[in-house]
N, C-alpha and C positions, 0 to 999 in steps of 0.2 A: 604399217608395212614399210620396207627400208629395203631400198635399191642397189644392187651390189652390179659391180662392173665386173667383167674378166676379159683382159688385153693380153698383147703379145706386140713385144717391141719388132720392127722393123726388121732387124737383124735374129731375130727367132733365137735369142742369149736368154730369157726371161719370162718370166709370164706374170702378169701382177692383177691383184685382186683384192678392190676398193671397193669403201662401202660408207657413209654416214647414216647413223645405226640412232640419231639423238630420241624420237619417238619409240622406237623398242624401248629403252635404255627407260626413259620415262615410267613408260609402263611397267616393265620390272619392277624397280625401284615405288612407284605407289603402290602397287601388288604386296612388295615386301616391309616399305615402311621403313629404307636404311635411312643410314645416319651418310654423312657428305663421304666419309673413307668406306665402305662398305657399297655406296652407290658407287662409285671409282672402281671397286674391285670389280663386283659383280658387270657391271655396266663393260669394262673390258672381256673379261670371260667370255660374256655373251655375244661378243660383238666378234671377235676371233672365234667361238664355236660354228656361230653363222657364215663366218666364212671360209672356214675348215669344210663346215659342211658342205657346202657348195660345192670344194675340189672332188666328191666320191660321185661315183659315174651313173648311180640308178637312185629314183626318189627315195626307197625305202632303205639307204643305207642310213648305219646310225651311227653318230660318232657320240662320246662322253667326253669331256676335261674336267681332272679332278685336281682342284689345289687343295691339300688339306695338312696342316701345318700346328703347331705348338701355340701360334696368336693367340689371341681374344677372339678372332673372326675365325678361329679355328678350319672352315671348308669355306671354298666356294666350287659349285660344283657346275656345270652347263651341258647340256643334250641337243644337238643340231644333229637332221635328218640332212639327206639329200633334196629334198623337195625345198629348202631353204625354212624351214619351222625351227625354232628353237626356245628352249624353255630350261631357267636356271633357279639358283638360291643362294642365299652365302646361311651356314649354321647360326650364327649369330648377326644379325643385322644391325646393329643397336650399338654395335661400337663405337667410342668415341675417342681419337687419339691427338696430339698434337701435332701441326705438320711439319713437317721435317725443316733440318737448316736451310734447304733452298727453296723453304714456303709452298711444295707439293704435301697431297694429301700422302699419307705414308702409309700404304698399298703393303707394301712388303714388311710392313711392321705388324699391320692387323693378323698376317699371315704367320709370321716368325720363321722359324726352318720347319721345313718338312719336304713331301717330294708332291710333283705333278706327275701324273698318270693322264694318260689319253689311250682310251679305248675306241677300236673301230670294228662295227659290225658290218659285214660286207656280205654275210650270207652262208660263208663259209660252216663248216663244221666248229670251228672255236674259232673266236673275235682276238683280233693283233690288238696287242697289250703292251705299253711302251712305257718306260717309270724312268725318273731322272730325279736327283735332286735337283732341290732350289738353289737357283744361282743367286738372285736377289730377293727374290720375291715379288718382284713387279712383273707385274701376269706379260707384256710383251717380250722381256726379256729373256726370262724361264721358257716361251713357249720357241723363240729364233735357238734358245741351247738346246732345248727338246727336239727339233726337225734337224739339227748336228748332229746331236750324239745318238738318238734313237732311231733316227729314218737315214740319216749320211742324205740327207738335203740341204744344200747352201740354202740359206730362207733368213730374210728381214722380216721379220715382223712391227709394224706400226701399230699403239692403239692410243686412244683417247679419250677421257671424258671429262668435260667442264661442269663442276658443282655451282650452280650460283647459291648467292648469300641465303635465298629464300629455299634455297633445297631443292630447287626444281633443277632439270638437268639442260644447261646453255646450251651445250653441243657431245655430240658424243660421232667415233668414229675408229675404222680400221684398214688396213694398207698390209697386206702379205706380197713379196716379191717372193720367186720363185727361182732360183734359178735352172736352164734345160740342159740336157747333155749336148757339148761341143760349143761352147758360146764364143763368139767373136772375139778376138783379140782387142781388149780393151773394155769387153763390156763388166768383168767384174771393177774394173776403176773407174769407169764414171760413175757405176751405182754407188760407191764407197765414197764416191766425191761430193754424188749427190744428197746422200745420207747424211752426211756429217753436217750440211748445211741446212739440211732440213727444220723447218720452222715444226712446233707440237704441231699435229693431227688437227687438233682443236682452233688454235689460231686461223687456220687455212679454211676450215668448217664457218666460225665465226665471221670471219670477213666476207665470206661469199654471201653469206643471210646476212648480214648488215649493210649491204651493197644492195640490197632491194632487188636485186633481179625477180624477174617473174620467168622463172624457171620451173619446170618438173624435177620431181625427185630424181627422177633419170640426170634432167638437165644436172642440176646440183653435182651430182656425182662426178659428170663428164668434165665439169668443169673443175672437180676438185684434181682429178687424175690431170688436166692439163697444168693447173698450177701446181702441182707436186714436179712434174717431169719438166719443165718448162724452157729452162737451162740447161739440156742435156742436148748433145749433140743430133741433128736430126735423124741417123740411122739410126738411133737407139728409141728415139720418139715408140710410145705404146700406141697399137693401135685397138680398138673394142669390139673383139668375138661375139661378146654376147652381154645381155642384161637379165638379172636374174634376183627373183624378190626372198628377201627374207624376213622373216614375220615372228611375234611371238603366238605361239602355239603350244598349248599345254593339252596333250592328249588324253588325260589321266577321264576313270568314267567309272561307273559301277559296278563296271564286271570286271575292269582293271580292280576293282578292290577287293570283290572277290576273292581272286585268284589270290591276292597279297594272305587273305585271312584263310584259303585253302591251303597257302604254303607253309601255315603256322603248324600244321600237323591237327590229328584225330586228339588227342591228349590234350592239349592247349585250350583248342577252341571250345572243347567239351567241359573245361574246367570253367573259363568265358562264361557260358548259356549257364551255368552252376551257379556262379558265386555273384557275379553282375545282372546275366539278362541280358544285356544290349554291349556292344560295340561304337565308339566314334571312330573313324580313323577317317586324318587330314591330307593331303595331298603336301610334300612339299615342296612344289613348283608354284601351284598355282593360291594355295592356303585352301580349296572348295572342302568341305568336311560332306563327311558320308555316315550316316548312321544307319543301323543296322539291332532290330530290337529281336527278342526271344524267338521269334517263330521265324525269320529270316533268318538265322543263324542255326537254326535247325536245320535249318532247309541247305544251306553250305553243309553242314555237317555232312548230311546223307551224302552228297555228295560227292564225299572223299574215299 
């Protein structure tokens, strides 16, 4: 579980919304088995879906981000609830590319062109649907053009994640700035000021755990958000609304599969119990497989 912060500067220009996400990140990535650039991909996705999530106002809302693009890693795709649950995949995990000239894993290469999609279910009669092309490919900067051009929301997006040599993940981490209607004169240039100087996500994660503190997850966070803001003027200083957990949660279940194999149609399934007998079908969030032999798939049938 990974503790996410939501502040409000002083001067009420902003809202921001931090989180070190390194155990989710973990988790995914053993779950999926990526390789170092496909953990990087995935491991941001996830980390900005959880905290997208978090911005929708009742637990049962659902958001989706879809990156899915021309790469080798073809999708990466993430599902965050309100309730702070999130649960992802990339298509291809198993890529392996060169990194780039300035020695980063090359996120936007595994991807190639294509667009991002983010879908938000709110409850409504049909769910807002929002498509952009890729700007780079690198999931935080696609997603800061995506809340421009889709939502007409000024919004930073931070994300991060450190691969170490042995595959395991060093640190992982994310940072959404928001900005409110009417903000202070001045407050869009110290953020721009701040930004620019801004040290990676990961660095800032990194040092606070190598410093030994004996800190709570909470702790960790509060202290990341203060070394992030630290140099800014005092009336712009964040102060912290609330703490809020975001966890990986894969919902998927039996009857969830069900329904998958009810929506194949009377024809389909019927040719299924015909030519096969039994059914597997895999979850692709979490990999749990479902099997399903001749008398069970009878019994869907009637069903329909």
């Amino acid at each position: 579980m990974s503790k996410a912060i939501i502040a409000i500067d002083k001067s009420k220009s902003f809202r921001v919304y931090v989180t070190i996400t390194t155990d989710l990140v973990q988790e995914a990535v053993t779950i999926h088995d990526t390789t170092p650039v496909t953990s990087a991909g995935l491991g941001r996705v996830l980390t900005a879906a959880g905290l997208m999530g978090i911005m929708m106002k009742n637990p049962q809302d659902k958001l989706t981000i879809n990156f899915k693009g021309d790469g080798p890693a073809e999708q990466i795709l993430a599902t965050a609830y309100g309730n702070g649950n999130v649960k992802g995949y990339v298509a291809n995990p198993h890529v392996d590319l060169p990194l780039t000239e300035d020695g980063k894993l090359d996120v936007g290469g595994s991807l190639g062109i294509g667009d991002l999609t983010v879908i938000r279910d709110i409850g409504l009669k049909e769910p807002y649907m929002g498509t952009i092309a890729f700007v780079t490919g690198e999931i935080a900067d696609d997603l800061t053009a995506y809340f421009y051009i889709s939502e007409q929301q000024n919004t930073s997006v931070a994300l991060g994640v450190r691969v170490e040599p042995d595959y395991h993940i060093g640190a992982a981490g994310g940072m959404i700035i928001q900005m409110l209607p009417d903000p202070a004169e001045g407050a869009i240039d110290v953020l721009e000021e701040m930004i620019g100087k801004m040290e990676p996500l990961t660095t800032y994660i990194t040092r606070l755990t190598e410093e030994g503190k004996t800190l709570s997850e909470e702790g960790l966070v509060r202290e990341l958000l203060d070394e992030i803001f630290a140099e800014i003027p005092e009336e712009y200083k964040p102060e912290v609304l609330e703490t809020r957990d975001i966890q990986w949660n894969c919902d998927c279940s039996r009857e969830r599969i069900e329904q998958v194999l009810m929506a194949i149609g009377r024809d389909d399934l019927q040719q299924i119990i015909e030519e096969d007998g039994h059914a597997e079908l895999q979850c692709h969030f979490c990999l749990s497989k479902y099997e399903f032999n001749r008398e069970e798939l009878q019994e869907i049938l009637d069903k329909i």
